[in-house]
C-alpha positions as CSV (number, residue, x, y, z in Angstrom):
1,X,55.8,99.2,90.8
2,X,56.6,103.1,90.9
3,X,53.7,104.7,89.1
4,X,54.8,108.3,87.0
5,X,52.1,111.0,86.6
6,X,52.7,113.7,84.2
7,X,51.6,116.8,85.0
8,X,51.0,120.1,82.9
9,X,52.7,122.8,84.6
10,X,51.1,126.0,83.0
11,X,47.3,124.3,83.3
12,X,44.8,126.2,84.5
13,X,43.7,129.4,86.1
14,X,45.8,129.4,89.2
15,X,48.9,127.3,88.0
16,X,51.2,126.7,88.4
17,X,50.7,127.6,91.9
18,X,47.5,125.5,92.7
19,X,50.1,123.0,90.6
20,X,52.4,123.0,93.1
21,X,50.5,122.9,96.2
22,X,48.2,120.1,94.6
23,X,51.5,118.0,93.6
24,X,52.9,118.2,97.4
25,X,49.8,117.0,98.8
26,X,49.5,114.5,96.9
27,X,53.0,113.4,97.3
28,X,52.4,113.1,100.8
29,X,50.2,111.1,100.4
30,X,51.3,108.7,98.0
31,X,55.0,108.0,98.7
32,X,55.3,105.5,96.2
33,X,54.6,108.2,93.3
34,X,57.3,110.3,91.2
35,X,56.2,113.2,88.7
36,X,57.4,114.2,85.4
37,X,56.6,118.5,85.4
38,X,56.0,120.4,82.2
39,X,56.6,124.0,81.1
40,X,59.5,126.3,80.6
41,X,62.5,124.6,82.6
42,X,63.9,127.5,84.4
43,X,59.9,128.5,85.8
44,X,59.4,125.3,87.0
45,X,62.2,124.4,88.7
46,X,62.0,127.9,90.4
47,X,58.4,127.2,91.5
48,X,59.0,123.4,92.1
49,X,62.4,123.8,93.8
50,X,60.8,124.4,97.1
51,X,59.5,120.9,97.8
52,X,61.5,118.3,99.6
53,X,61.0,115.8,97.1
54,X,61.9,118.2,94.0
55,X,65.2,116.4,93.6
56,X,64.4,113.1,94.1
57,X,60.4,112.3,92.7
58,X,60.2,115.3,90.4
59,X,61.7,115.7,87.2
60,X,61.4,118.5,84.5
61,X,60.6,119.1,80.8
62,X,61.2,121.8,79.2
63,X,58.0,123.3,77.3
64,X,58.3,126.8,76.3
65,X,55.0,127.3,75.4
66,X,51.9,127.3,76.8
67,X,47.8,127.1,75.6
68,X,45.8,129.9,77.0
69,X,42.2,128.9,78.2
70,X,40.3,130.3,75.2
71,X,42.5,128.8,72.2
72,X,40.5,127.0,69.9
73,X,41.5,123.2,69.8
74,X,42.1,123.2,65.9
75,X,44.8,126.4,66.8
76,X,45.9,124.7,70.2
77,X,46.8,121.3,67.6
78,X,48.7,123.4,64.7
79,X,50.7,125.5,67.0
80,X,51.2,124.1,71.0
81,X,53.6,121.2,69.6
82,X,56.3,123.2,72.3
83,X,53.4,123.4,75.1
84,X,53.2,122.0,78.3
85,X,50.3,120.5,77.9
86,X,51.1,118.6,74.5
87,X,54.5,117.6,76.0
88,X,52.7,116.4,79.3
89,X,50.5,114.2,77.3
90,X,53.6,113.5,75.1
91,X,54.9,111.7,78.8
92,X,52.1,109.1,78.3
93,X,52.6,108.3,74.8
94,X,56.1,107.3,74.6
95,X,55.4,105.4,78.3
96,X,57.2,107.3,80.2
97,X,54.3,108.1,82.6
98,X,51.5,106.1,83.7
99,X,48.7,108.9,83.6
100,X,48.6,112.7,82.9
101,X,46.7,115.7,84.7
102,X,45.9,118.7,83.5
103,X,43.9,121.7,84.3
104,X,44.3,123.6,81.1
105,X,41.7,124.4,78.0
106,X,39.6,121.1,77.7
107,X,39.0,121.2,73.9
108,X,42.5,121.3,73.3
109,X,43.5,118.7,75.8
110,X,41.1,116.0,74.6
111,X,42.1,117.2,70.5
112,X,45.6,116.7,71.7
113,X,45.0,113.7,73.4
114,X,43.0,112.2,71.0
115,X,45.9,112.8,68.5
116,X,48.5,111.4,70.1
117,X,47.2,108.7,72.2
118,X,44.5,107.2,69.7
119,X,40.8,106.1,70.8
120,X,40.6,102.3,71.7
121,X,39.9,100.2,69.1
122,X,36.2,100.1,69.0
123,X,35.7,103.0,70.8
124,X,34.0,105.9,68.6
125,X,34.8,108.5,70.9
126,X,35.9,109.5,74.4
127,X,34.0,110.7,76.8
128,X,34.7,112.6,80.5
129,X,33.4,111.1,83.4
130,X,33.0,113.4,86.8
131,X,32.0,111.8,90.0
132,X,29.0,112.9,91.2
133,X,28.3,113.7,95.1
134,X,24.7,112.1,95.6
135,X,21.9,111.3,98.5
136,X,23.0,107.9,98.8
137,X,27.1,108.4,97.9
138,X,28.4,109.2,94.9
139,X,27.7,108.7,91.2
140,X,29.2,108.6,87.6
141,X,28.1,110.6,85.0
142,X,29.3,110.7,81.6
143,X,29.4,112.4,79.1
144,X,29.5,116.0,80.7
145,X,31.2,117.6,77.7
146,X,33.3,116.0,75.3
147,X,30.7,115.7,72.6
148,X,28.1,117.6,72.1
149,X,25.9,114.7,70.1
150,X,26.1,111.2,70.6
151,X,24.2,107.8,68.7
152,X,23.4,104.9,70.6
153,X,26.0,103.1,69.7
154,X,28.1,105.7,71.4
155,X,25.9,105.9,74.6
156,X,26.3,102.5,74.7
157,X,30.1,102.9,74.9
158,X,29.6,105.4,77.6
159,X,27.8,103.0,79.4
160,X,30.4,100.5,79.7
161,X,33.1,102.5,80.2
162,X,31.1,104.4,83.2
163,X,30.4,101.1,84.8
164,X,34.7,100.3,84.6
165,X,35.0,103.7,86.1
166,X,32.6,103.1,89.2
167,X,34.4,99.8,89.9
168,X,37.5,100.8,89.8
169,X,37.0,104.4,91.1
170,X,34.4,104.1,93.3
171,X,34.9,100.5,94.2
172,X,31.2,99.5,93.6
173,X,31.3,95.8,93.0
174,X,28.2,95.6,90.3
175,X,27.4,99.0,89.2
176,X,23.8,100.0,88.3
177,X,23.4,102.1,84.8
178,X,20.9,104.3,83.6
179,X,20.2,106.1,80.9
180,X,19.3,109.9,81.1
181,X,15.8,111.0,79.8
182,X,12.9,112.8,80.1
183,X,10.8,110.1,81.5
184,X,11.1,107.0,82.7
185,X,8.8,104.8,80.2
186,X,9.6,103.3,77.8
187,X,8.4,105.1,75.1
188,X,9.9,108.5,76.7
189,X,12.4,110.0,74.4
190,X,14.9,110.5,71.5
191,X,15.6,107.4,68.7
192,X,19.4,106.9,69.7
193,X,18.6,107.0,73.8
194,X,15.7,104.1,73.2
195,X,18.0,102.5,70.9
196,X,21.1,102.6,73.1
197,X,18.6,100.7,75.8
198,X,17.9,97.6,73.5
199,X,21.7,97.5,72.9
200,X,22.3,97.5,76.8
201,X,19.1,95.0,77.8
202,X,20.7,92.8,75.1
203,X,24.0,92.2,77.1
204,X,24.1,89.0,79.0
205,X,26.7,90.8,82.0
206,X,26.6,89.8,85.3
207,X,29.0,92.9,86.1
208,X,26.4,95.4,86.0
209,X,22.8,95.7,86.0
210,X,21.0,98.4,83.6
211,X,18.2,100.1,85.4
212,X,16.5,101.8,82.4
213,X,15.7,105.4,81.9
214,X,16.7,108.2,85.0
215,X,15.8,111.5,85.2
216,X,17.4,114.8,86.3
217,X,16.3,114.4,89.8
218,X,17.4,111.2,90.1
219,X,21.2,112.1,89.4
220,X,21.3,113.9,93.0
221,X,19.2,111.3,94.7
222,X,22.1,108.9,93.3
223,X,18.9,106.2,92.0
224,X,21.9,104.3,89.7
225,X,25.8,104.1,90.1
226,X,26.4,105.4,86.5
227,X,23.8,108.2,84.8
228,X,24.5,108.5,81.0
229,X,23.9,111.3,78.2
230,X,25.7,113.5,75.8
231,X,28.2,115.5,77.0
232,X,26.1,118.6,76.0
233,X,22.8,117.3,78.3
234,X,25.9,116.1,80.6
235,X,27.8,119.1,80.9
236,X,24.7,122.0,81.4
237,X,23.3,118.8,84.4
238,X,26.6,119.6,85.8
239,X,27.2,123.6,85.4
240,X,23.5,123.3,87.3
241,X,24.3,121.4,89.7
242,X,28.0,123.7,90.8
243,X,25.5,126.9,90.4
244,X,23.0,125.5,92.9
245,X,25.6,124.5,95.4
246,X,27.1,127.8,95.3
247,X,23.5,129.2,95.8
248,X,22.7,127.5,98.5
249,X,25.8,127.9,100.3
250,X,24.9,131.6,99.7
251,X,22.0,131.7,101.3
252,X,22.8,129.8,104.2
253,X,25.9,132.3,104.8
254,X,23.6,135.2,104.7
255,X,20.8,133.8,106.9
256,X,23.4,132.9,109.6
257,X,24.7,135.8,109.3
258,X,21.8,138.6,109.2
259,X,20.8,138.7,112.9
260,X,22.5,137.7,116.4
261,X,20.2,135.2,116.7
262,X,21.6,133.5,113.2
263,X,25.0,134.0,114.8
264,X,24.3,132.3,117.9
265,X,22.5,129.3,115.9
266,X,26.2,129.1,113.7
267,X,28.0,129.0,117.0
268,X,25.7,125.8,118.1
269,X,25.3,124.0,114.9
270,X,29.5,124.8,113.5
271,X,30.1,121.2,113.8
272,X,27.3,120.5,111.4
273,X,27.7,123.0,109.0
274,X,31.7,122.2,109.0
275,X,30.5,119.0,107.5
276,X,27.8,120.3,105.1
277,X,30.8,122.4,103.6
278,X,32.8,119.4,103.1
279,X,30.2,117.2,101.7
280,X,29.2,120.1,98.8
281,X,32.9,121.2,98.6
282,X,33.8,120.4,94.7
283,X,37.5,120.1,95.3
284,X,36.6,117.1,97.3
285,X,35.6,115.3,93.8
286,X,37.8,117.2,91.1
287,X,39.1,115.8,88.2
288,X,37.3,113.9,85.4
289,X,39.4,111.3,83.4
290,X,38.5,111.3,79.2
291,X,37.4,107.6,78.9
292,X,38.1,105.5,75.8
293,X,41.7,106.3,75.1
294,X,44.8,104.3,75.1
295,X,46.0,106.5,78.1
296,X,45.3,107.8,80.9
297,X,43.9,111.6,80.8
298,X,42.3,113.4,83.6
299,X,41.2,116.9,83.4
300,X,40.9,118.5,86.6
301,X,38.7,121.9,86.7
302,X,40.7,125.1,85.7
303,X,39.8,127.3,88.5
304,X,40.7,124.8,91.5
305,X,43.4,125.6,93.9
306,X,45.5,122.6,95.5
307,X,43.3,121.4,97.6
308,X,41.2,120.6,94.5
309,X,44.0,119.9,91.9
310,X,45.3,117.1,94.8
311,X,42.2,115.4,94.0
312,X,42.4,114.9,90.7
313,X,45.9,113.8,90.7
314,X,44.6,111.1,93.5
315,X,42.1,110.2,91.0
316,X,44.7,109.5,88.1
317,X,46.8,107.7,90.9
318,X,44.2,105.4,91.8
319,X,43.3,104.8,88.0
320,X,46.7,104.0,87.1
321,X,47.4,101.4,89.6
322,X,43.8,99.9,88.8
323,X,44.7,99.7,85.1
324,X,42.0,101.1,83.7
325,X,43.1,101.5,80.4
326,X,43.3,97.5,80.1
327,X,40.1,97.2,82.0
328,X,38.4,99.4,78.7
329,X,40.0,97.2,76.7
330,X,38.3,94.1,77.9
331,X,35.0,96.2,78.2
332,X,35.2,96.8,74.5
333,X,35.3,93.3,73.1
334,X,32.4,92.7,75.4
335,X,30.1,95.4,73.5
336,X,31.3,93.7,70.2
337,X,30.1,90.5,71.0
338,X,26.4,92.1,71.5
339,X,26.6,95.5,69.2
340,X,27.3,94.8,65.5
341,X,29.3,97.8,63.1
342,X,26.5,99.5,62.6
343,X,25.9,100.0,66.4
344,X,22.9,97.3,66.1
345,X,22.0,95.5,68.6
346,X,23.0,91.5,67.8
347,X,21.7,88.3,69.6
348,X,23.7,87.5,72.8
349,X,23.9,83.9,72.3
């Protein structure tokens, strides 16, 4: 089965030409892929028309408009009907794409795709999920930024729909969950976050296996599979975490580069540091998808180039031939067999 990925044309700080780069590396490496590109038709068939495969795998539509990167998502709603990004989401909706990738303005990409592709029934709200480059491999955390608040009912939603995302994404067999705190007892902590664990200790699942409360540090030591919080605690973890990488990669550049003998010691260690560049490179792990909605949205960061943007349109790739969507669906009716209306927790016989 040919899988379609729609892709916003005008998204982002370097689009559309970290667009186009991104879409012809990832074409290369999925053959089996076509692309439905948004934005104004005669741009993007200039830009696009370049790549071998612009006649045969890519097709246009037209979207004269486009949302800049500081629209508010209430303006973005009333007045981007025309944009490529609502028309690129628009591609999902009606079924004729299997996933969409964006790079544009996030509020108005998840209040746009919350309007037009509906939360799952049972799901309160979505939440984006970014992999997570750890000690041990690589994480899921979510939420880092869709909502600023979240009950427990809500973590608890997060939860699950993390531990789809590590099987499917990550291909971890029997993910391990924990909950973001300030300590690790019991005791430690907000209402909802202690409330959220009764919920998640009262599921009988053999799929995944709650670990209790994390902390910060434990996020980069990668202690569980999937690490869960409010997308504001989610999303200043991961603004930290970018800023530190770039400090340290600072740091070591001027070292090695302050004396002859630094020089020297790059020359013998390249190989090494060639791979410590890799490993902390962020394109390597862009694109988050906004969980809990009957589509499939990723948002990939607005100031990749392609290298990055090819990521995150492998990640939606990947996604849609898992099924993820389905795979929430199922999740869901297992958190209402153990989580009553009110987001109380129930007996699990």
């Amino acid at each position: 089965m040919t899988r379609v990925i729609a892709i916003d044309g005008l998204g982002g700080d370097n689009a559309p030409s970290a667009v186009v780069e991104g879409l012809r590396l990832n074409a290369e490496r999925n053959p089996d892929i076509s692309y439905i590109v948004t934005g104004p038709i005669d741009q993007m068939t200039s830009v696009f028309g370049g790549l071998t495969i612009a006649g045969e795998r890519i097709s246009f539509v037209d979207a004269p408009d486009h949302v800049s990167m500081d629209a508010k998502p209430s303006q973005a709603v009333r007045q981007g009907r025309n944009s490529s990004l609502w028309k690129a989401i628009e591609e999902v909706k009606e079924g004729r794409a299997h996933a969409v990738v964006s790079g544009g303005n996030t509020g108005a990409l998840m209040a746009m795709s919350a309007l037009q592709l509906r939360t799952i029934d049972g799901i309160d709200r979505p939440a984006i999920a970014a992999i997570w480059p750890t000690l041990r491999s690589e994480s899921i955390v979510l939420d880092v930024g869709a909502n600023l608040e979240a009950n427990a009912k809500q973590l608890t939603q997060f939860a699950l729909m993390g531990v789809e995302f590590a099987r499917l994404g990550l291909g971890v067999r029997r993910p391990t969950v924990g909950l973001l705190n300030i300590g690790s007892e019991d005791q430690k902590g907000r209402e909802e976050i202690r409330e959220a664990q009764d919920m998640l200790l009262a599921m009988d699942d053999a799929s995944f296996s709650y670990e209790g409360f994390v902390e910060g540090n434990d996020i980069s030591k990668g202690t569980v599979d999937v690490v869960v919080t409010d997308g504001f605690t989610g999303n200043v973890a991961l603004k930290s975490a970018e800023g530190t990488a770039k400090q340290v990669g600072d740091y070591l550049r001027a070292a090695l580069s302050r004396s002859i003998g630094g020089r020297i010691g790059y020359f013998l260690a390249k190989g090494a540091l060639v791979a410590f560049k890799r490993r902390v490179d962020p394109r390597r792990v862009n694109g988050g998808p906004l969980l809990g909605l009957n589509g499939l949205v990723v948002k990939s960061h607005g100031g990749t180039d392609g290298i990055g943007f090819a990521s995150a349109l492998d990640l939606a790739v990947d996604l849609a031939k898992a099924g993820i969507t389905d795979k929430l669906h199922q999740r869901v009716a297992l958190m209402n067999k153990v989580v009553d209306e009110n987001g109380q927790a129930v007996s699990a016989s």
